[in-house]
C-alpha atoms as one frame of an Amber mdcrd trajectory, in Angstrom:
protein
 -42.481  22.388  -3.497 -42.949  18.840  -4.934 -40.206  17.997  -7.347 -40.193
  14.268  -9.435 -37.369  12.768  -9.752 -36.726  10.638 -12.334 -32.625   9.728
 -11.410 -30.349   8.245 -14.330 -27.429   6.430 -13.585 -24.256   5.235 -16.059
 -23.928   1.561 -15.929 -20.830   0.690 -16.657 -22.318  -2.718 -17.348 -24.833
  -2.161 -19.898 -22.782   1.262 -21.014 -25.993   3.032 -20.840 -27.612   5.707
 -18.470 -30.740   3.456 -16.614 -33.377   4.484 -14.927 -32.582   3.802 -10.999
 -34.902   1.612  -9.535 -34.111   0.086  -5.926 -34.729  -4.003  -5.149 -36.040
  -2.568  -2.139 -38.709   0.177  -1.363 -36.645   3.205  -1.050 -33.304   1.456
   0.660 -29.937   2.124  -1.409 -27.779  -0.780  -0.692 -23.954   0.290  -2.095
 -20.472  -0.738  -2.059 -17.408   0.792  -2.932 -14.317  -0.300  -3.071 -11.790
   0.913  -0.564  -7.865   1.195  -0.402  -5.372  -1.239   0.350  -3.557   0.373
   3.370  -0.206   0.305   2.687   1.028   3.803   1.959  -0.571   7.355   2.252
  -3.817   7.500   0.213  -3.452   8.950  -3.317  -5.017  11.342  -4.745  -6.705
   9.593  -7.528  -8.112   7.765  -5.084  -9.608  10.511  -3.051 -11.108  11.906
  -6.184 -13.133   8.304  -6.472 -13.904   7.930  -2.509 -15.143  11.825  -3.479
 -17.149  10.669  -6.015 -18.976   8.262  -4.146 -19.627  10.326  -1.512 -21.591
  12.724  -3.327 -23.409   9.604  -4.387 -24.611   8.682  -1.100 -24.857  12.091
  -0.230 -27.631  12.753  -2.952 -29.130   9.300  -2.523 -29.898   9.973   0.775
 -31.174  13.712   0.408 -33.662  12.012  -2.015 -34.721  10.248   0.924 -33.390
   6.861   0.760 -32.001   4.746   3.625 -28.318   3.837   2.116 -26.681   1.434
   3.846 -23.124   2.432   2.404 -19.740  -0.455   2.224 -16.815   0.627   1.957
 -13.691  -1.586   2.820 -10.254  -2.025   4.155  -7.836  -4.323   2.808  -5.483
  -5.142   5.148  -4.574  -8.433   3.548  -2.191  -6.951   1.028  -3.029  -8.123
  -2.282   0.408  -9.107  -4.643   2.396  -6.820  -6.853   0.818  -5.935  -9.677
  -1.993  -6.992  -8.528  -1.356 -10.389  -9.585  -1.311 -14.033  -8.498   2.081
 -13.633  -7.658   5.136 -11.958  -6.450   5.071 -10.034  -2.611   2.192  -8.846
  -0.698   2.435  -5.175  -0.334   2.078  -5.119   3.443   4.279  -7.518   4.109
   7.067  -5.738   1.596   6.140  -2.504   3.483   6.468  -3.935   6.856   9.694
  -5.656   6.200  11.226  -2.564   4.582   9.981  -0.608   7.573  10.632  -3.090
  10.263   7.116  -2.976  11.538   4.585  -5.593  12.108   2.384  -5.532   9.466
  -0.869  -4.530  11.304   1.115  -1.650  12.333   1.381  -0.994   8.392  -2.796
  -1.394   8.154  -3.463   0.738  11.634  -0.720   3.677  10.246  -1.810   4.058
   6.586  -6.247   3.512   7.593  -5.823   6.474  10.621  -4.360   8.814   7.534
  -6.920   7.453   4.809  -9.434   8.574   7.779  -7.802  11.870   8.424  -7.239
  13.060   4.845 -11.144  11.850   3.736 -12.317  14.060   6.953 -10.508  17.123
   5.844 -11.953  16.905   2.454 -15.599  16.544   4.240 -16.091  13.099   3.016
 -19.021  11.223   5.324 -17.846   7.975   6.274 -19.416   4.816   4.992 -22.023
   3.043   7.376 -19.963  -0.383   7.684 -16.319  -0.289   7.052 -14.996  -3.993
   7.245 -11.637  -5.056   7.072 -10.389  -8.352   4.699  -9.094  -9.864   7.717
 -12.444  -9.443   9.551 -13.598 -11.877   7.831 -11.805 -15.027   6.819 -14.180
 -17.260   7.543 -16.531 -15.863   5.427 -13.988 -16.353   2.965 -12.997 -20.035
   3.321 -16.780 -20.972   3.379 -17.454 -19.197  -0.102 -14.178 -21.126  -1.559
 -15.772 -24.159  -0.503 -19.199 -23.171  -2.357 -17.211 -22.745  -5.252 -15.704
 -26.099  -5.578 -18.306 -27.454  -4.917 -20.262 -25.687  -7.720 -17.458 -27.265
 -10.259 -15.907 -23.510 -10.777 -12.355 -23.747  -9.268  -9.597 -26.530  -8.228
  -7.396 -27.099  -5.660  -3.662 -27.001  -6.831  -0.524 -27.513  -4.361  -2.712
 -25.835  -1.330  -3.658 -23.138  -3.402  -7.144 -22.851  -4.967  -7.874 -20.810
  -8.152 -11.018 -20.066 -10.099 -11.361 -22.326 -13.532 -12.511 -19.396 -15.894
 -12.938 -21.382 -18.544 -14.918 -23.990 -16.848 -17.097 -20.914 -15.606 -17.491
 -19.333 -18.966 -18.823 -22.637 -20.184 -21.941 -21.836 -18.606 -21.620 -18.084
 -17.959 -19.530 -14.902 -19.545 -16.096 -14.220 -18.247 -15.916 -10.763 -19.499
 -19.344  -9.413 -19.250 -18.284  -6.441 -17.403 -14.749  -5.265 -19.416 -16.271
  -6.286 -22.568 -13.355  -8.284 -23.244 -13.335 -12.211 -24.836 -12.510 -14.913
 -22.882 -11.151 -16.958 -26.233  -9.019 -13.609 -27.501  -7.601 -13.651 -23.784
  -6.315 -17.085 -23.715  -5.149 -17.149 -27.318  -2.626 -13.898 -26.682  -1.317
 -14.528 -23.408   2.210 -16.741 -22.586   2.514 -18.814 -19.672   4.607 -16.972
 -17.592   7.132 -18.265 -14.742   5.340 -19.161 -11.233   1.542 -19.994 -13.114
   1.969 -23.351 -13.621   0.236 -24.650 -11.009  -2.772 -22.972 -12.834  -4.800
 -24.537 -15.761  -4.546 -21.586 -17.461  -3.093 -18.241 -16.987  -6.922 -16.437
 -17.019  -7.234 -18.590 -14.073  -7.246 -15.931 -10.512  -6.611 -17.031  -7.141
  -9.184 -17.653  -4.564  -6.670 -18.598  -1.935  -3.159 -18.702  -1.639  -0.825
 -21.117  -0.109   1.810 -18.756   1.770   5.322 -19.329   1.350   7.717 -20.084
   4.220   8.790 -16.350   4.123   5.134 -15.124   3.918   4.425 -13.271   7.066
   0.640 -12.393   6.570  -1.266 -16.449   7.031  -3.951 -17.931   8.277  -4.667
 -21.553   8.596  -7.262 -23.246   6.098  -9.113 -26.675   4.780  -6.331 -26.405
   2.095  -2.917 -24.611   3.436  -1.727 -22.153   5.838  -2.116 -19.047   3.555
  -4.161 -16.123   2.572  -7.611 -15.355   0.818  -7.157 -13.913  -3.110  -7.892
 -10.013  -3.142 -10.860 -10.275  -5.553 -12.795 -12.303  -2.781 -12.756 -10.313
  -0.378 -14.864  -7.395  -2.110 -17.622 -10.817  -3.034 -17.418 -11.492   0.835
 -17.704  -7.904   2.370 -20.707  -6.693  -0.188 -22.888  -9.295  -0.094 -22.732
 -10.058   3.358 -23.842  -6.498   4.398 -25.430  -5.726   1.184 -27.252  -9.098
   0.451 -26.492 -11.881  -2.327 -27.768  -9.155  -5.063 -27.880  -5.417  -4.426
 -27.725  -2.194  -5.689 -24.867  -0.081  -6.712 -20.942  -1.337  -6.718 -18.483
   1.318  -7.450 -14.446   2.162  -7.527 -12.293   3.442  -9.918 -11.810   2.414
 -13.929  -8.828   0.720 -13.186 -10.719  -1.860 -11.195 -13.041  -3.186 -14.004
 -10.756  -5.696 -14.890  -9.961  -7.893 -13.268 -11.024  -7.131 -10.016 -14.941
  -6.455 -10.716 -14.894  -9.060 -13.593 -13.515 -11.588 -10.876 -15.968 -10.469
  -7.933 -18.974 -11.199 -10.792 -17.305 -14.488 -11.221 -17.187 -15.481  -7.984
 -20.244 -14.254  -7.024 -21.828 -16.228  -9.706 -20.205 -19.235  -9.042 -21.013
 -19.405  -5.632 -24.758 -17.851  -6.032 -25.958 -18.591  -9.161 -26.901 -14.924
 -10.296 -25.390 -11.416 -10.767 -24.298  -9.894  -7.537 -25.208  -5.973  -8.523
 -27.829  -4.204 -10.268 -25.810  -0.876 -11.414 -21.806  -1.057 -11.545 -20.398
   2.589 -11.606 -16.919   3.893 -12.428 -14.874   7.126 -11.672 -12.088   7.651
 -14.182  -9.095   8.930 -13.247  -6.728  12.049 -12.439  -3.559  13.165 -14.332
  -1.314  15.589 -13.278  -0.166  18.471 -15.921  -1.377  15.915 -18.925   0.238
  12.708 -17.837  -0.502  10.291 -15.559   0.493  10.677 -11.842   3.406   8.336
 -10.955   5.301   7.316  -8.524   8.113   6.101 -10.753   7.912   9.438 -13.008
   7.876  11.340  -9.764   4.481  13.577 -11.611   3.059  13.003  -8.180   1.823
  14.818  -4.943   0.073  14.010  -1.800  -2.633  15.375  -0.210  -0.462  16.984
   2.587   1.170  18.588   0.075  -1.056  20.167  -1.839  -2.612  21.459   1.193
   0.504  23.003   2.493   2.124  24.281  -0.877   5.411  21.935   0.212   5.844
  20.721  -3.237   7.326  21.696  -6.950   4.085  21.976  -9.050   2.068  24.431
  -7.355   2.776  27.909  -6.580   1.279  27.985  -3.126  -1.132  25.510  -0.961
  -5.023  25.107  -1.305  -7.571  24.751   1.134  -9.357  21.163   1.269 -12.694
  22.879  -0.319 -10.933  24.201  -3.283  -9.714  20.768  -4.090 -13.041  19.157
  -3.576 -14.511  22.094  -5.310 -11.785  21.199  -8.199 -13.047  17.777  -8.278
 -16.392  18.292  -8.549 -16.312  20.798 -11.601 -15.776  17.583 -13.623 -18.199
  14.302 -14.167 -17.019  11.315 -12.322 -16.688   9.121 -15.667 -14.785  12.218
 -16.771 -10.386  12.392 -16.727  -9.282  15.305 -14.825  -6.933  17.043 -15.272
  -5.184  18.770 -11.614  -2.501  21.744 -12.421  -1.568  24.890 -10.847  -4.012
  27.202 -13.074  -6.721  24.865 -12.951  -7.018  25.056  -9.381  -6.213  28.785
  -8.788  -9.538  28.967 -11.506 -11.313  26.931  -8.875 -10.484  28.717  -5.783
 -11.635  32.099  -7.667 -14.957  29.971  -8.611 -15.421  28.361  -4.815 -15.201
  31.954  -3.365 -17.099  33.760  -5.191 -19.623  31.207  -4.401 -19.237  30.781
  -1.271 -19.614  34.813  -0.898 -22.768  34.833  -3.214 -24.310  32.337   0.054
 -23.161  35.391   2.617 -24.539  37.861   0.503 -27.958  36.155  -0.185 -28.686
  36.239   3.564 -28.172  40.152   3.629 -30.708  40.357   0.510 -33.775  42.411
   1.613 -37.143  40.957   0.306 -40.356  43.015  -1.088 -43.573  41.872  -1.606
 -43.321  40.058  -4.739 -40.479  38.260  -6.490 -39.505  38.910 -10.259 -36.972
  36.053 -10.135 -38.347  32.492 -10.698 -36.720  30.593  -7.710 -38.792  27.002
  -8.600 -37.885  26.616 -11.994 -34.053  27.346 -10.692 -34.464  24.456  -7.859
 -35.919  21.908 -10.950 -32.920  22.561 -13.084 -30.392  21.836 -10.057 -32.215
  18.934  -9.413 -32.443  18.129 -12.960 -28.852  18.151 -13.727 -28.349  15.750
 -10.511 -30.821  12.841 -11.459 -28.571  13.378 -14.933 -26.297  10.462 -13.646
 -25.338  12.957 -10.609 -24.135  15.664 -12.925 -21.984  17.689 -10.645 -20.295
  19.794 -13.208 -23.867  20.776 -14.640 -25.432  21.658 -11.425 -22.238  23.911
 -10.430 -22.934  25.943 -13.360 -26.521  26.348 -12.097 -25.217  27.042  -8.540
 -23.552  29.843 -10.539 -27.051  31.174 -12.487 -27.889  31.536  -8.263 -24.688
  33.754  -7.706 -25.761  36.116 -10.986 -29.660  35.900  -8.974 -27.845  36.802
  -5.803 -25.781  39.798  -7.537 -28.904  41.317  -9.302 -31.362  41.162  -6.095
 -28.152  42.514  -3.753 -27.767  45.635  -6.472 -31.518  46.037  -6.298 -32.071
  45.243 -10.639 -34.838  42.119  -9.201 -36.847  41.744  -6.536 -37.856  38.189
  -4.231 -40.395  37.611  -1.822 -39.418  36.266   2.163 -41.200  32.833   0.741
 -38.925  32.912  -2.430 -35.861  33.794  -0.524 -36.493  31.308   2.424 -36.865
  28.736  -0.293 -33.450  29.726  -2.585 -31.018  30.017   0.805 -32.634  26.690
   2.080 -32.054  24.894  -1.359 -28.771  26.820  -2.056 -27.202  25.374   0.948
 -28.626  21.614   0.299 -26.626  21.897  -3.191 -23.740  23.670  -1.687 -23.156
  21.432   1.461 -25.534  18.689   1.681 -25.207  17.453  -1.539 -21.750  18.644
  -3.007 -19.960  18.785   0.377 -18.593  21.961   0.959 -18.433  24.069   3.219
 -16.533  27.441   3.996 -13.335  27.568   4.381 -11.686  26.979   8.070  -9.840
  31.120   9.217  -6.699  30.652   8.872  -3.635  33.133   9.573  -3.513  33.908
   5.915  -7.133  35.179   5.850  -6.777  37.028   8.482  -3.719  38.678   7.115
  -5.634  39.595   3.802  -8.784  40.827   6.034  -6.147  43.194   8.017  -4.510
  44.176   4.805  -7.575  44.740   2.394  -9.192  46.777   5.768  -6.571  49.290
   5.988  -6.240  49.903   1.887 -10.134  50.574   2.361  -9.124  53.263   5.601
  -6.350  55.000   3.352  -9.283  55.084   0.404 -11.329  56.720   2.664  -9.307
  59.148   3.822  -8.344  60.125  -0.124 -11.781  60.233  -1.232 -12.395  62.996
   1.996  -9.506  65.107   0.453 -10.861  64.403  -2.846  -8.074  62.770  -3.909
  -9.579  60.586  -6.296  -6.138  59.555  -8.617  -5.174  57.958  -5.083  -9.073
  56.493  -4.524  -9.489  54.585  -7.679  -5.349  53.551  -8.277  -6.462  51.110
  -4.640  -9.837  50.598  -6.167  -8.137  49.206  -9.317  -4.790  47.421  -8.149
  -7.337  45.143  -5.602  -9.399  44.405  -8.335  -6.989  43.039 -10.636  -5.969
  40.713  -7.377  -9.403  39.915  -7.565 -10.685  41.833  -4.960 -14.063  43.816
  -5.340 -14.557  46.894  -3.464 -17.961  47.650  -3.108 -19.221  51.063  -1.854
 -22.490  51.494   0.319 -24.197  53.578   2.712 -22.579  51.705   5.411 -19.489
  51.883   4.271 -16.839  49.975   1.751 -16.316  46.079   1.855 -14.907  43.932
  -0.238 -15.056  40.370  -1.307 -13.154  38.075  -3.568 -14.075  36.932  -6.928
């Protein structure tokens, strides 16, 4: 079947849903922001690597060629994420007594691991910051030349209001330039800048400064907003298609790489900026300093005080995914139970659809289902929309597996083929890994359907439907056939 596609996505630019249309003939060229690896990855920031992933994973089901960026800082931009104070390798390495690159390699082999158990695809080109200082130098020098930043006791900083002379500092955030000089105090440590908008394009280190490299201008280090202008458009071109990271990024970091970019090009470095909003924890926002915080290895194991026992990967990514990426979300201990009940009874409806017999004719309409999944996805990839289709599939699946509608081999070959693109290809997930747990519960739930049988031979039916009952308010469904009682899990 031949489905249009007409795909929609959110530019947090314009603030309005656009019509996607590549700069070149059916190649995606995207960059996403990636961590700064200096402790273990958080979970607000898997949820926006997660994101993205289903991004490029529906990009390229449509066909495209996506060349997907995502990067490594291992230059660790300041506290704060400011012009000053420590760099947060450094800090961690000294605290830890570790070279810093032993930081970077410890904290990018977990970021790797915990993306892989979550079934994230990795990026096509993952470049590192300090992969590519030259790079970085020769765009500083672009920049000064162009008249759009100044050299100040080694260090160099972008003159935003020399820029926004001639272009809009604040295009992005929506913020004004004026408003932003007007309420903000020179603080301790800026004067060396013209004015305190002004962002650093290079830093001269200080003696104690471990991290430096040597440059036209001082030993020192490149500014954190550069090195996202450097990495993107020298594997994605001077302009390209989609840039994307988390809310908290828009300003100043994307505002800054627009700048730059700008500056050094002349034009706008990126057709369609995107932005996942962020995760909270039981209503407030997860904190290290509030301790309303958990890590992936937690969750996964149950080691921790806010959930009553562990969750597989799938159910967290399943989680995730039940909300829109511009969407908060909201992660507690109900919430996800809700989930894991939703993700197996899914993931059950796939088994069963295989066992479905097929007649000659089909009274369910299996195309207009496939349109409306699609549909939902080219709605600015609408995952919590096309989950609740995936769920009109499981009703399908229930009312062809008790015989109430009929489908044709055609029909079916089509719904498992484009049940499992949604399921996996597109939204990632897979069935869970056996673990001991399961096959506890399969033991257990097999010999409560043995002592059933064996009461429902001696007619002892009080005994037959007390099991039948107590599983099902666990949420396990008996379900009785000519080849016996099995069970699954709703």
């Amino acid at each position: 079947m031949v489905i249009e596609h007409n795909l929609k996505i959110h530019n947090s630019h314009s603030g309005e849903k656009e019509k996607f249309e590549t700069i070149h003939p059916n190649f995606v060229g995207m960059y996403v922001c990636g961590p700064t690896v200096y402790s273990y990855v958080h979970l607000g920031n898997v949820r926006t690597f997660m994101s993205f992933d289903v991004v490029y994973r529906y990009l390229k089901h449509l066909g495209y060629k996506v060349r997907y960026v995502r990067n490594i800082t291992d230059v660790g931009h300041l506290e704060s994420d400011a012009d000053e104070g420590e760099d947060k390798i450094s800090k961690k390495a000294r605290l830890e007594e570790l070279e810093p690159m032993e930081i970077v390699q410890q904290y990018t082999i977990d970021f790797h691991n915990v993306l892989a158990q979550f079934n994230n695809l990795p990026p096509n080109v993952e470049p590192t910051a300090t992969g590519h200082l030259i790079e970085q130098i020769e765009i500083i020098k672009r920049i000064l030349d162009n008249g759009f930043a100044y050299e100040s006791n080694g260090s160099i900083y972008f003159d935003v209001k020399k820029y926004n002379e001639s272009h809009t500092y604040g295009e992005l955030s929506k913020r004004d330039i004026e408003d932003l000089i007007s309420n903000t105090r020179t603080l301790d440590g800026q004067s060396e800048k013209r004015n305190p908008q002004d962002f650093a394009l290079w830093k001269k280190a200080s003696p104690e400064h471990i991290m430096r490299w040597p440059s036209p201008w001082s030993d020192g280090f490149p500014g954190w907003h550069l090195e996202c202008t450097v990495m993107s458009t020298k594997y994605l071109g001077e302009t390209f298609d989609i840039h994307g990271g988390g809310m908290d990024l828009k300003f100043p970091h994307h505002e800054c790489e627009i700048a730059q970019a700008k500056g050094a090009n002349g034009h706008a470095p990126v057709r369609y900026w995107m932005h996942a909003n962020m995760l909270t924890m039981n209503g407030q926002k997860m904190s290290k300093s509030t301790g309303n915080t958990i890590l992936p290895s937690e969750l996964f194991s149950g080691n921790n005080d806010f959930f009553e026992k562990g969750f597989d990967p799938m159910v967290i990514r399943f989680f995730m995914l039940q909300a829109h990426y511009r969407s908060v979300l909201d992660l507690s201990n109900d919430a996800v139970l809700a989930s894991e009940k939703g993700y197996l009874k899914l993931m059950q409806a796939m088994k069963d659809l295989k066992e479905v017999k097929t007649s000659d004719k089909s009274s369910v309409d299996i195309n207009a289902w496939v349109k409306e999944c699609y549909a939902k996805m080219d709605d600015d990839f609408n995952t919590p929309m096309l989950i609740a289709q995936l769920f009109e599939a499981v009703k399908i699946i229930n009312l062809l597996k008790e015989g109430k509608e009929q489908i044709s081999q055609e029909d079916k070959s089509l719904f498992e083929e484009k049940l499992t693109a949604f399921v996996e290809d597109i939204l990632g997930l897979k069935p869970m890994e056996a673990t001991t747990d399961s096959t506890q519960l399969d033991t257990a739930v097999n010999l409560l359907i043995d002592i059933r049988k064996k009461a429902r031979d001696n007619k002892d039916w009080a005994t037959s439907d007390e099991i039948r009952d107590k599983l099902a308010e666990g949420g396990i469904q008996l379900k009785d056939g000519k080849d016996g009682t099995s069970y699954s899990i709703n």
